[in-house]
N, C-alpha and C positions, 0 to 999 in steps of 0.2 A: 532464430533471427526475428521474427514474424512476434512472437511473444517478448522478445525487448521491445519491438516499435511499442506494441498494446503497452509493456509497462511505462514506457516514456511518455507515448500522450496522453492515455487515462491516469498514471499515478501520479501525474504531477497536481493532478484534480483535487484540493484541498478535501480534506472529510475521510470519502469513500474511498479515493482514488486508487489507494492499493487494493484494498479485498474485492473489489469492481475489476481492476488490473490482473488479480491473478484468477479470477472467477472463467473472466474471458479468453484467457494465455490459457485456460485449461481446456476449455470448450473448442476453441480453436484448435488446438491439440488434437482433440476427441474426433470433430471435424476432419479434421485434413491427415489423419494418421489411417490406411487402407487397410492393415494386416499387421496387427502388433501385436508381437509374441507372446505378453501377458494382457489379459482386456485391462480397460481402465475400470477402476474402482476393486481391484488386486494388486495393482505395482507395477503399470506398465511404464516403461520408464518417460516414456513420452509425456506421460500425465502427470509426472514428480517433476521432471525437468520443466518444463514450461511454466505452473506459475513460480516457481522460483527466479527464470530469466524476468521477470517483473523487478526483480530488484534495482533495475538501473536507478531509477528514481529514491534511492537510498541512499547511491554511492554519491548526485547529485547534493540531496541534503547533508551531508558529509563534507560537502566540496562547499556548502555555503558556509556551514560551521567554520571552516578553515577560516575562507574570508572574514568573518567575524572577528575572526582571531587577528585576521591579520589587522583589521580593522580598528583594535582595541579598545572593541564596544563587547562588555562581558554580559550586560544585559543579555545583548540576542543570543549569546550561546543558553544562558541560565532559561531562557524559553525554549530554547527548546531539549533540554536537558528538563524540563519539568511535564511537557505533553509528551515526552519518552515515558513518562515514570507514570504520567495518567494512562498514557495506552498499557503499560505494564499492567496496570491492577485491573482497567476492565477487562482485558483478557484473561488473566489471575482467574478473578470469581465470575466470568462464564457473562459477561456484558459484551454488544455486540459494537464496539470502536467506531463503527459509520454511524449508524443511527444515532448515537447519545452526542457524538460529535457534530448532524446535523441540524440536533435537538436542539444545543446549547448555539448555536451557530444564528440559526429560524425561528429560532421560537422567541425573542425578546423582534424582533420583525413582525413574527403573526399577531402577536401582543398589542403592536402601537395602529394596526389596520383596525 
Protein backbone atom coordinates (compact mmCIF):
# COMPACT_ATOMS: atom_id res chain seq x y z
CA UNK A 1 0.00 0.00 0.00
CA UNK A 2 2.82 2.39 1.16
CA UNK A 3 4.54 1.79 -2.28
CA UNK A 4 1.23 2.71 -4.38
CA UNK A 5 0.88 6.10 -2.41
CA UNK A 6 5.03 6.72 -3.33
CA UNK A 7 3.97 5.66 -7.02
CA UNK A 8 0.90 8.06 -7.16
CA UNK A 9 2.71 11.11 -5.81
CA UNK A 10 6.13 10.85 -7.10
CA UNK A 11 5.14 9.09 -10.53
CA UNK A 12 2.93 11.52 -11.54
CA UNK A 13 6.19 13.74 -11.54
CA UNK A 14 6.74 14.40 -15.32
CA UNK A 15 10.58 13.18 -16.33
CA UNK A 16 11.81 11.00 -13.45
CA UNK A 17 8.76 10.29 -11.64
CA UNK A 18 8.54 6.66 -12.18
CA UNK A 19 12.38 5.45 -11.93
CA UNK A 20 12.49 8.04 -8.71
CA UNK A 21 8.88 6.09 -7.75
CA UNK A 22 10.11 2.85 -7.83
CA UNK A 23 13.79 3.55 -6.64
CA UNK A 24 11.90 4.74 -3.25
CA UNK A 25 8.79 1.87 -3.25
CA UNK A 26 12.12 -0.26 -3.13
CA UNK A 27 13.91 1.44 -0.42
CA UNK A 28 11.00 1.71 1.66
CA UNK A 29 10.59 -1.78 1.22
CA UNK A 30 14.14 -2.55 2.21
CA UNK A 31 13.31 -0.13 5.24
CA UNK A 32 10.28 -1.33 6.77
CA UNK A 33 10.72 -5.18 5.90
CA UNK A 34 12.32 -6.83 9.52
CA UNK A 35 13.03 -10.43 8.63
CA UNK A 36 12.68 -11.41 4.95
CA UNK A 37 13.11 -14.89 4.07
CA UNK A 38 15.27 -14.19 0.85
CA UNK A 39 17.71 -10.66 1.58
CA UNK A 40 17.02 -8.12 -0.96
CA UNK A 41 19.27 -7.98 -3.94
CA UNK A 42 18.56 -12.14 -4.23
CA UNK A 43 14.64 -12.07 -4.79
CA UNK A 44 13.11 -11.07 -1.76
CA UNK A 45 9.76 -10.77 -2.73
CA UNK A 46 9.20 -7.66 -0.94
CA UNK A 47 11.84 -5.92 -3.09
CA UNK A 48 10.09 -7.37 -6.66
CA UNK A 49 6.76 -6.35 -5.42
CA UNK A 50 7.06 -3.00 -4.39
CA UNK A 51 8.55 -1.09 -7.20
CA UNK A 52 6.19 -2.71 -9.45
CA UNK A 53 3.13 -1.34 -7.01
CA UNK A 54 4.52 2.06 -8.61
CA UNK A 55 2.58 1.23 -11.47
CA UNK A 56 -0.51 3.17 -10.46
CA UNK A 57 0.52 6.16 -12.38
CA UNK A 58 0.37 3.92 -15.72
CA UNK A 59 -3.01 2.65 -15.26
CA UNK A 60 -3.77 6.68 -14.67
CA UNK A 61 -2.11 7.61 -18.14
CA UNK A 62 -4.12 4.80 -19.70
CA UNK A 63 -7.16 6.42 -18.16
CA UNK A 64 -6.18 9.84 -19.79
CA UNK A 65 -5.50 8.11 -23.29
CA UNK A 66 -9.15 6.89 -22.89
CA UNK A 67 -10.39 10.35 -22.46
CA UNK A 68 -8.54 11.37 -25.40
CA UNK A 69 -10.43 9.13 -27.08
CA UNK A 70 -13.37 9.85 -25.84
CA UNK A 71 -12.57 13.34 -26.58
CA UNK A 72 -11.84 12.90 -30.39
CA UNK A 73 -8.66 14.57 -30.25
CA UNK A 74 -6.13 11.80 -31.98
CA UNK A 75 -3.38 14.19 -31.56
CA UNK A 76 -2.90 13.56 -27.80
CA UNK A 77 -3.13 10.04 -28.05
CA UNK A 78 -0.31 10.19 -31.19
CA UNK A 79 1.85 11.87 -28.26
CA UNK A 80 1.87 10.05 -26.49
CA UNK A 81 2.11 6.84 -28.25
CA UNK A 82 5.41 8.47 -29.69
CA UNK A 83 7.33 9.36 -25.95
CA UNK A 84 6.13 5.40 -25.48
CA UNK A 85 8.29 4.64 -28.52
CA UNK A 86 11.10 7.31 -27.27
CA UNK A 87 11.28 5.71 -23.76
CA UNK A 88 11.30 2.35 -25.70
CA UNK A 89 14.77 2.93 -27.60
CA UNK A 90 16.49 4.75 -24.70
CA UNK A 91 15.93 1.95 -22.70
CA UNK A 92 16.76 -0.40 -25.77
CA UNK A 93 20.40 0.79 -26.03
CA UNK A 94 21.12 1.33 -22.42
CA UNK A 95 20.10 5.56 -22.15
CA UNK A 96 18.91 6.57 -18.87
CA UNK A 97 14.89 7.90 -19.59
CA UNK A 98 15.16 10.76 -16.59
CA UNK A 99 18.02 12.43 -17.32
CA UNK A 100 17.89 12.84 -21.25
CA UNK A 101 14.18 13.67 -20.43
CA UNK A 102 15.31 16.43 -18.05
CA UNK A 103 17.91 17.34 -20.46
CA UNK A 104 15.54 18.03 -23.38
CA UNK A 105 13.01 19.52 -20.88
CA UNK A 106 16.05 22.28 -19.02
CA UNK A 107 18.24 22.57 -21.10
CA UNK A 108 16.57 25.17 -23.89
CA UNK A 109 15.78 27.08 -20.20
CA UNK A 110 19.57 27.08 -19.13
CA UNK A 111 20.17 28.12 -22.64
CA UNK A 112 17.91 31.59 -22.59
CA UNK A 113 19.59 32.55 -18.63
Amino acid sequence: MRASGIGTIIGALPGTGGDIAALLAYDDAKRSTKNPKVPFGEGAKEGLIAPEAVLIPLIIALSAVGTYAIQNNPSHIYWMLGFGVFDYFLKTYGFQVGPVILGVILGPMMDSM
